[in-house]
C-alpha positions as CSV (number, residue, x, y, z in Angstrom):
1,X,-41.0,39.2,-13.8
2,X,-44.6,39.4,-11.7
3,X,-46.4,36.3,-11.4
4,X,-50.3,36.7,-11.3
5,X,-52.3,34.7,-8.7
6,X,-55.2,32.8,-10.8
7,X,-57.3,32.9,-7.5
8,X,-57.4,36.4,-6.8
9,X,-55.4,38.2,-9.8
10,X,-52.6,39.7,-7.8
11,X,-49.7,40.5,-8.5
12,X,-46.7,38.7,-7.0
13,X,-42.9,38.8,-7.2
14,X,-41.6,35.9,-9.2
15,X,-40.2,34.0,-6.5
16,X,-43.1,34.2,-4.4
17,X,-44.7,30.4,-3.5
18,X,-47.9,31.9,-2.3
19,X,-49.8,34.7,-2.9
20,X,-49.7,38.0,-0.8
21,X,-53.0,38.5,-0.9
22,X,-55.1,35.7,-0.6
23,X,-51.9,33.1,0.0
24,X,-53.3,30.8,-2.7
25,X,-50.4,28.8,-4.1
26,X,-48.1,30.8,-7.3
27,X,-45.4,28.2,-8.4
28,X,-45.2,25.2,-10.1
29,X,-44.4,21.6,-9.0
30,X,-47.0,22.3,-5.8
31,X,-50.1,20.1,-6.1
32,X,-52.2,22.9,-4.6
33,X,-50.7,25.1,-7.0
34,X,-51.6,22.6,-9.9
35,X,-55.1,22.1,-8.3
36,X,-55.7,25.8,-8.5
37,X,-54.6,26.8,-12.2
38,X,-56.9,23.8,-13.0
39,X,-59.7,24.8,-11.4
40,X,-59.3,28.5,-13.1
41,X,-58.9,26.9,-16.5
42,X,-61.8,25.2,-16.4
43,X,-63.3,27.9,-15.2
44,X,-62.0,29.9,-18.4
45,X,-62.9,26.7,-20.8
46,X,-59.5,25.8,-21.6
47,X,-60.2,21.3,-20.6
48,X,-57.2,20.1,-22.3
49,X,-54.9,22.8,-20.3
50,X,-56.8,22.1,-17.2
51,X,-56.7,18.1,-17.9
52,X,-52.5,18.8,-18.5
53,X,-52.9,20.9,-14.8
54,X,-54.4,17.8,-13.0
55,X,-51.8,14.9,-14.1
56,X,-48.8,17.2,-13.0
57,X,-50.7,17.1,-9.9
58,X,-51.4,13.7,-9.9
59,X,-47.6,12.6,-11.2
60,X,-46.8,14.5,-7.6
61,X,-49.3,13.3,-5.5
62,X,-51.0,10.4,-6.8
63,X,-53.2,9.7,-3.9
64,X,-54.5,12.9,-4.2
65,X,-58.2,12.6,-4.2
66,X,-59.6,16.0,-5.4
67,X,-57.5,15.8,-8.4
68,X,-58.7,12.2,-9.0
69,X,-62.0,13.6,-8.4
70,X,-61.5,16.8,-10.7
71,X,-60.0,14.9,-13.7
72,X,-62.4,12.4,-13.8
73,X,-65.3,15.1,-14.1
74,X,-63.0,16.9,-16.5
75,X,-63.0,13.4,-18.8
76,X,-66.7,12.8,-17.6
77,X,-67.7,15.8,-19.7
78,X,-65.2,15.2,-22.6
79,X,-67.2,12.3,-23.3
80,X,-64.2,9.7,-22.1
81,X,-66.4,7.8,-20.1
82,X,-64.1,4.5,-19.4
83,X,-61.5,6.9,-17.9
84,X,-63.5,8.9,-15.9
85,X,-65.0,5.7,-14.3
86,X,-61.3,4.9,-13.6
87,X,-60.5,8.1,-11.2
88,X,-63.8,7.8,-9.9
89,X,-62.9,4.2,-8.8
90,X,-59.3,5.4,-7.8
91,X,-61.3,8.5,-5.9
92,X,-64.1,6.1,-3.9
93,X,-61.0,3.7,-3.2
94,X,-58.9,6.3,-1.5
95,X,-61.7,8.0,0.4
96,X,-65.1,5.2,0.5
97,X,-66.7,8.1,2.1
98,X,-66.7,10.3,-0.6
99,X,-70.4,10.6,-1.7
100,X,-69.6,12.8,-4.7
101,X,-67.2,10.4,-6.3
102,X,-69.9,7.5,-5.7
103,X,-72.5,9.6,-7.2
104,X,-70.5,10.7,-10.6
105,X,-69.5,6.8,-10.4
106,X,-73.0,5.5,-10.5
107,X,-74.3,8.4,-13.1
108,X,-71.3,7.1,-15.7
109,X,-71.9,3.4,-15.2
110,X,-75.6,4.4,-16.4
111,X,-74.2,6.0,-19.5
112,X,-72.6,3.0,-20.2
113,X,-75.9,0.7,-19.3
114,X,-74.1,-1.0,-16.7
115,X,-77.2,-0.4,-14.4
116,X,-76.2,-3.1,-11.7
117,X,-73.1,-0.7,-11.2
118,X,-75.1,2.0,-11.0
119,X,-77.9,0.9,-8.8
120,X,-74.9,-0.2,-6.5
121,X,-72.7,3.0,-6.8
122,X,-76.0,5.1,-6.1
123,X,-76.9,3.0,-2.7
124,X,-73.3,3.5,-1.4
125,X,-73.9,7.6,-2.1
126,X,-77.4,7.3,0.3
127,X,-75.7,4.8,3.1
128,X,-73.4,7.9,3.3
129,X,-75.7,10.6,3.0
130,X,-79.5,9.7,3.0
131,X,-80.3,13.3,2.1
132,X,-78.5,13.0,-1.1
133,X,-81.5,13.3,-3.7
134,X,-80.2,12.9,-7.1
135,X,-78.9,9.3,-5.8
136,X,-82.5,8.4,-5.1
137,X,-83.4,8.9,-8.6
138,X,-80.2,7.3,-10.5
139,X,-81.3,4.7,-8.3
140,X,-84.6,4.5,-9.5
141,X,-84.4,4.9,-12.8
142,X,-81.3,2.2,-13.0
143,X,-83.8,-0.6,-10.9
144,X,-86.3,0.7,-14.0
145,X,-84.0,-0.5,-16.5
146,X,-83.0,-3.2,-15.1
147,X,-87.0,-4.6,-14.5
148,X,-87.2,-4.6,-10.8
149,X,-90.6,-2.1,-10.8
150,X,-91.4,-2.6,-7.1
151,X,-87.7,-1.9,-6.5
152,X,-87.7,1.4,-8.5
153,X,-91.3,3.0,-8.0
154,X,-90.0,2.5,-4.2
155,X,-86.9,4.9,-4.8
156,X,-89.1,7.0,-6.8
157,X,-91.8,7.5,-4.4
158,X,-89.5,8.4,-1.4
159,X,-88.0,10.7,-3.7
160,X,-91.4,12.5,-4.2
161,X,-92.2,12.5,-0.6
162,X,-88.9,14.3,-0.3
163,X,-88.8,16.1,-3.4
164,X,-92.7,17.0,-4.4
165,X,-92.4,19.3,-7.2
166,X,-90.4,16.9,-8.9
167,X,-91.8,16.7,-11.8
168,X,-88.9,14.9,-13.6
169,X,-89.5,12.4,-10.7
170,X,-93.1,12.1,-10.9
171,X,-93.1,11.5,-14.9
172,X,-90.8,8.6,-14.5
173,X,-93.0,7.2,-11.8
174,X,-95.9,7.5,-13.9
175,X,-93.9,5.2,-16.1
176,X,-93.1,2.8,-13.7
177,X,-96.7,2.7,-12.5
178,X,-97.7,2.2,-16.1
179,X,-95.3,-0.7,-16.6
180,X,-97.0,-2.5,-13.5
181,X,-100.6,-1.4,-15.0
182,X,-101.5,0.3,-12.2
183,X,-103.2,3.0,-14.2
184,X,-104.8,4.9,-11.5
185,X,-101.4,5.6,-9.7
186,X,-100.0,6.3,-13.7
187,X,-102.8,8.7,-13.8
188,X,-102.0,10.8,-10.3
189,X,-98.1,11.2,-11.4
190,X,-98.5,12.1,-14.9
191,X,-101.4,14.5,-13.2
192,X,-98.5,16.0,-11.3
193,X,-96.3,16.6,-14.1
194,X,-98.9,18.6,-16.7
195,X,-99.7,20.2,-13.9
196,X,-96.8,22.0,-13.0
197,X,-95.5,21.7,-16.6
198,X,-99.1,22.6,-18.7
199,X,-97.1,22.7,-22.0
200,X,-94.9,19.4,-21.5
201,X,-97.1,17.4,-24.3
202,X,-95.7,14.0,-23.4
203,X,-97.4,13.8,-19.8
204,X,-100.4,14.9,-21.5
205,X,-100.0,12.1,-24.0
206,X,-99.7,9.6,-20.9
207,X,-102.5,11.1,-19.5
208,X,-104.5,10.1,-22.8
209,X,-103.1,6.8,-22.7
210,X,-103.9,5.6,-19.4
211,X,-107.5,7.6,-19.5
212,X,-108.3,5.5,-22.4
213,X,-107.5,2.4,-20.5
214,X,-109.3,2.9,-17.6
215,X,-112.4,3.6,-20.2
216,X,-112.5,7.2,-19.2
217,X,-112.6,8.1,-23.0
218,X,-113.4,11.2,-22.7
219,X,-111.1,12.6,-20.8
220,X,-108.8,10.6,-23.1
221,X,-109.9,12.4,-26.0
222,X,-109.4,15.7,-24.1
223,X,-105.7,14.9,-23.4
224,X,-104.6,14.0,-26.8
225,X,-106.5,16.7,-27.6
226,X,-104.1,19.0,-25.3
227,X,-101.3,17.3,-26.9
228,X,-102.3,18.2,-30.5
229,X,-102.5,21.9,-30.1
230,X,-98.8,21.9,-28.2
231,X,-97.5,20.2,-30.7
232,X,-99.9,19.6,-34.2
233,X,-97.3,17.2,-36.0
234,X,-98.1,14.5,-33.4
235,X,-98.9,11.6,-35.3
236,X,-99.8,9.3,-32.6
237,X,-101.6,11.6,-30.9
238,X,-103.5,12.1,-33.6
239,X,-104.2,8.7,-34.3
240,X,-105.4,7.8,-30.7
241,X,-108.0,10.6,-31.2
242,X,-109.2,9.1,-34.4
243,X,-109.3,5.8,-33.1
244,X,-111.3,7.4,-30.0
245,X,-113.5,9.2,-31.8
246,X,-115.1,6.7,-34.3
């Protein structure tokens, strides 16, 4: 009977171990082998086949750090977030290089609130790889959460410097600036975001607010004023204009 190589689709006789094509792994009870038909069946949406793919290839190699790494994900996005934080903790143990595994580590502990973790998972990604963005803002936004302002509009701005048409970056800035009542930097972020994003009615709504409390009311009224026709069911909105124009 052919086997069929779930790399490349070729077909192999039975006893074949490796392909003849592209010599990707065919048989069973290699953890390559395993590795590969659960890659492809995530890759076709079948998780709990592809979960079943990864612990044969753990039960054989249970060191082995991209299938640590791959089942983790796999139960990251199945919602099993205490297990994935286990093979990300196995993963990060057996390779503490491994700025992936940090990085998925640090983004699950912030699911969970556990933003200490986080904060600390997301330095050890940028002492490995200063470049690696997306840890600069789970770090920020973690130190946000957990109060430390300076701490987190420091991530935050680096991030921009780096990053600056980040506009997710630049709204949660604006609220870290807001937070500390700096309302003139508040104002500059916010500025950032409804520029690039005209129709994203919250930064216009922050816009309003911190406008209003610098005493610039009419450029206040002007910004809820944006945010009402976006979005006409906006209560509050609505209610700062009233309240501004009385």
């Amino acid at each position: 009977m052919a086997m069929q190589c779930l790399r490349c689709q070729a077909e192999n006789a039975a006893d074949h171990r490796y392909c003849k094509a592209c010599g990707g792994p065919l048989q069973p009870g290699e953890v390559a082998g395993d590795l590969e038909r659960a890659h492809f069946l995530e890759r076709q949406g079948r998780m709990a086949e592809a979960a079943q793919e990864y612990r044969k290839a753990l039960s054989l190699d249970p060191e082995n750090v991209d299938a640590r790494y791959g089942h983790g994900l796999l139960l990251y996005h199945e919602g099993h977030l205490n297990e994935a934080i286990g093979e990300f903790q196995r993963a990060v143990s057996l390779n503490a290089t491994f700025a992936d595994a940090h990085f998925t580590l640090s983004v699950c502990y912030y699911r969970k609130c556990m933003f200490e973790e986080s904060v600390s998972a997301a330095r050890q990604v940028l002492a490995i790889d200063p470049t690696y963005f997306p840890a600069l803002y789970r770090c920020g936004r973690a130190l946000f959460h957990l109060g430390k302002l300076d701490e987190a509009i420091q991530a935050l701005e680096e991030l921009v410097r780096h990053q600056p048409s980040n506009t997710i970056a630049y709204y949660h800035l604006g609220t870290a600036y807001e937070r500390k009542r700096l309302w003139d930097q508040a104002i500059q972020a916010f500025s950032r975001v409804a520029a690039e994003n005209p129709r994203d009615a919250s930064s216009h709504y922050h816009l309003g607010l911190n406008y209003r409390r610098r005493m610039q009311n009419d450029l206040a009224v002007g910004a809820f004023m944006r945010v009402l026709e976006l979005d006409p069911t906006d209560a509050a909105a609505a209610e700062q204009l009233q309240n501004l124009q009385k």
